[in-house]
C-alpha positions as CSV (number, residue, x, y, z in Angstrom):
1,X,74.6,78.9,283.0
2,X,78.0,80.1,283.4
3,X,79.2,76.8,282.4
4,X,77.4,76.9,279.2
5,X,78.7,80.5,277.8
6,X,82.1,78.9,278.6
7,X,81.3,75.8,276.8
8,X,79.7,78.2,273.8
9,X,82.1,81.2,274.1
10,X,84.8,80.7,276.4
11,X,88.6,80.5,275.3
12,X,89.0,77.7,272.8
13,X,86.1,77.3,271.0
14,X,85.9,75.8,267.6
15,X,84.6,78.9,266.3
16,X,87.4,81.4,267.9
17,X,90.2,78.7,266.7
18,X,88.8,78.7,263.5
19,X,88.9,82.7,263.1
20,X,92.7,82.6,264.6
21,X,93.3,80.1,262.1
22,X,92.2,82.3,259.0
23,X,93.9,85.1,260.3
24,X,96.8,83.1,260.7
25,X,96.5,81.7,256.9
26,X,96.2,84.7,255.9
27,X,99.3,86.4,257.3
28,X,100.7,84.1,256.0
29,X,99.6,84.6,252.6
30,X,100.2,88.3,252.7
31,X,103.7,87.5,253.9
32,X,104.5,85.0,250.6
33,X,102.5,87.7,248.6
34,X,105.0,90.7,250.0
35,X,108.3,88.6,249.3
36,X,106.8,87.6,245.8
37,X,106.2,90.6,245.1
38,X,109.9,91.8,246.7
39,X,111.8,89.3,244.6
40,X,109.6,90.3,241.4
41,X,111.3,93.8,241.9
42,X,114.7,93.3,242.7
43,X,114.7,91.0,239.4
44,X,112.8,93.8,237.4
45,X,115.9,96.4,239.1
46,X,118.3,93.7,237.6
47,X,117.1,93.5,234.4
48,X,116.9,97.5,234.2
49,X,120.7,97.4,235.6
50,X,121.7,95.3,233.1
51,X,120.2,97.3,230.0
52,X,121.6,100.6,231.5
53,X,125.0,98.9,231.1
54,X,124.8,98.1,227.8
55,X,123.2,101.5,226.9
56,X,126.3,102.6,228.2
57,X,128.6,100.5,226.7
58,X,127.3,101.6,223.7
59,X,127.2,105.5,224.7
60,X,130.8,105.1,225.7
61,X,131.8,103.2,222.1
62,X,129.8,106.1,220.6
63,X,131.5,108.7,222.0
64,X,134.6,107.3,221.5
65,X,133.9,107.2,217.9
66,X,132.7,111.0,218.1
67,X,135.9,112.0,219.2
68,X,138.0,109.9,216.9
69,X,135.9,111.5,213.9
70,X,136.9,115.1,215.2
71,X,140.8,114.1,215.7
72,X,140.5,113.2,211.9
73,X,139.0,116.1,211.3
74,X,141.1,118.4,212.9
75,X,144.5,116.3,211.4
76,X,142.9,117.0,207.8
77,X,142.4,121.0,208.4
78,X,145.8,121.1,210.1
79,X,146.8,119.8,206.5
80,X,145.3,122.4,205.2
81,X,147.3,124.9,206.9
82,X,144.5,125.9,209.2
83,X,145.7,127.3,212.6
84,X,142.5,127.7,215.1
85,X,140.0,125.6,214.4
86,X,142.1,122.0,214.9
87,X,143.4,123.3,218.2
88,X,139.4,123.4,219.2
89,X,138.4,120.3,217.7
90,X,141.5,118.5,219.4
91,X,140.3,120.2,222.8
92,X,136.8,119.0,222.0
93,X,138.1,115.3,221.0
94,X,139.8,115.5,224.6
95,X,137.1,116.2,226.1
96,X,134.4,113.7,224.9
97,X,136.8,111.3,224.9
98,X,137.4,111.7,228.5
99,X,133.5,111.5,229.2
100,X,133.7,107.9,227.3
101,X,136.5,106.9,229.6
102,X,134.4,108.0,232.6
103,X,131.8,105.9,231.4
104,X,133.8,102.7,231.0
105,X,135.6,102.9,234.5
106,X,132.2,103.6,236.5
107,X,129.4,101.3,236.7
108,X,125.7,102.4,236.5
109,X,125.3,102.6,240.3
110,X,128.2,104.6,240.7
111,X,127.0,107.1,237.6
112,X,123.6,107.6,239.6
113,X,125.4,108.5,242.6
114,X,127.4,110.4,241.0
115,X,124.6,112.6,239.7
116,X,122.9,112.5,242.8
117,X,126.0,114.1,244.7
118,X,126.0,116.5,241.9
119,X,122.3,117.5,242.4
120,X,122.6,118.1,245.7
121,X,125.9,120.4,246.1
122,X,125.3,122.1,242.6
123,X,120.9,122.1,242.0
124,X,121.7,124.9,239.0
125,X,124.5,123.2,237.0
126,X,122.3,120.1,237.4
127,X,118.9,121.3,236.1
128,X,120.7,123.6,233.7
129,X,122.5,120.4,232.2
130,X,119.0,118.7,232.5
131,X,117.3,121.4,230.4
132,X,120.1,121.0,227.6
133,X,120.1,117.7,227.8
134,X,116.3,117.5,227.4
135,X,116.8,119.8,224.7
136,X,119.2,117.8,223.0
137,X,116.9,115.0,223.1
138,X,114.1,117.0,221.6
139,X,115.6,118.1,218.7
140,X,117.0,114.7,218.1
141,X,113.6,113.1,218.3
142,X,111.5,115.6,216.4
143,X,114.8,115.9,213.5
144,X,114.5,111.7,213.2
145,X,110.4,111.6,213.4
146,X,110.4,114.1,210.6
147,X,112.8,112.2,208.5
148,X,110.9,108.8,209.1
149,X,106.8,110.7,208.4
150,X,108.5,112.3,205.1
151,X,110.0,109.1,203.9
152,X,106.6,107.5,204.4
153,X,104.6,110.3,203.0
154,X,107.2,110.4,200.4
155,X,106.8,106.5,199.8
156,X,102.9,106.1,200.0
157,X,102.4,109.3,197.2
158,X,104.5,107.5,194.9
159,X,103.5,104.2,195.2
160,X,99.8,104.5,195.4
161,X,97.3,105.1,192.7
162,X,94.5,107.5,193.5
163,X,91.3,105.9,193.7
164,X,89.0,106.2,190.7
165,X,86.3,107.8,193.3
166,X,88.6,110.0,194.6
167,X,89.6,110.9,191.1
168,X,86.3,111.7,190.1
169,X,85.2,113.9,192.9
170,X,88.2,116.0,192.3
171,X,87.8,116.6,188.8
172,X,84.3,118.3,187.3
173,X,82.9,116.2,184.9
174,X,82.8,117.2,181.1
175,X,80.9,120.1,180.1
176,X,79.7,121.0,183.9
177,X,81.7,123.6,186.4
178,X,81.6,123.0,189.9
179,X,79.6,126.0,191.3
180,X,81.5,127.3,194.4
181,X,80.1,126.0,197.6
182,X,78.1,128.8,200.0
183,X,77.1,127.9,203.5
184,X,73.5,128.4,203.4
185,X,72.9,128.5,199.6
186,X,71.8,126.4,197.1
187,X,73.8,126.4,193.8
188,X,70.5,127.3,191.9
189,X,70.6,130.2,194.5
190,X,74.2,131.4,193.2
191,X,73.9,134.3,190.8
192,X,70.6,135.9,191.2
């Protein structure tokens, strides 16, 4: 009898090296699944790399642009034979132009760490700038929405002919007045 349970369940048997197998297959699996799934997200960090760099290209040509538009500025009221004002324009032209230059020298990882290091030894001049910041970016987004729904509503009121039905509902028809509406009553109700 002993001989049988090894035959049936001893070390070796078709039905235990069939189970290691599976398990095996499927560690496997899990393992091709896990570096998929490793190379799908360092390619999805790539691409995200590469879009913060041109965002700040573009941040860094726009700011550059900022600040030459103030040196003109403060040239044309120094013209004008205005003392205080250019000086703070100049200043201010300095200064941005100097955040574009930091922004051209420093790659993206560099700018992240950057703010990290800032986070951690100064937590209040970070999450002050991140409240004007997010400011900022309200007011910019609720000042262009506005400009796009009133040039829409602007553009479908002009453009578009009431409907007759819509016409007629709003205008009592000859002869007839609307009596005003009452929750409750009936307009024969209205007046006695």
């Amino acid at each position: 009898m002993s001989k049988q349970n090894n035959v049936v369940n001893g070390p070796g048997t078709p039905d235990e090296n069939a189970s290691e197998g599976v398990l095996d297959r499927a560690g496997e699996i899990a393992q091709q699944a896990q570096q998929k799934l490793g190379e799908a997200a360092e390619k999805a960090s790539e691409q995200a790399l590469s879009q913060l760099e041109a965002r700040k290209a573009q941040a860094a040509e726009g700011l550059g642009s900022v600040a030459q538009a103030l040196d003109q500025t403060s040239e044309q009221l120094r013209n004008q034979q205005q003392e205080v004002m250019p000086e703070y324009l100049h200043g201010a032209a300095e200064t941005i132009r100097g955040a574009a230059e930091y922004l051209k020298r420093n790659d993206v990882r560099q700018l992240i760490e950057n703010v990290r290091t800032v986070a951690r030894r100064q937590p209040e001049l970070f999450l002050g700038g991140a409240f004007v910041l997010g400011l900022l970016t309200a007011r910019f987004l609720k000042s262009s929405g506005d400009g796009r729904a009133r040039r829409r509503t602007a553009q479908a009121t002009s453009n578009a002919p009431i409907p007759a039905s819509r016409a007629l509902a709003k205008a009592p028809a000859k002869g007839r007045t609307r009596a005003p509406k009452t929750p409750g009553m009936q307009p024969s109700q209205i007046g006695t």
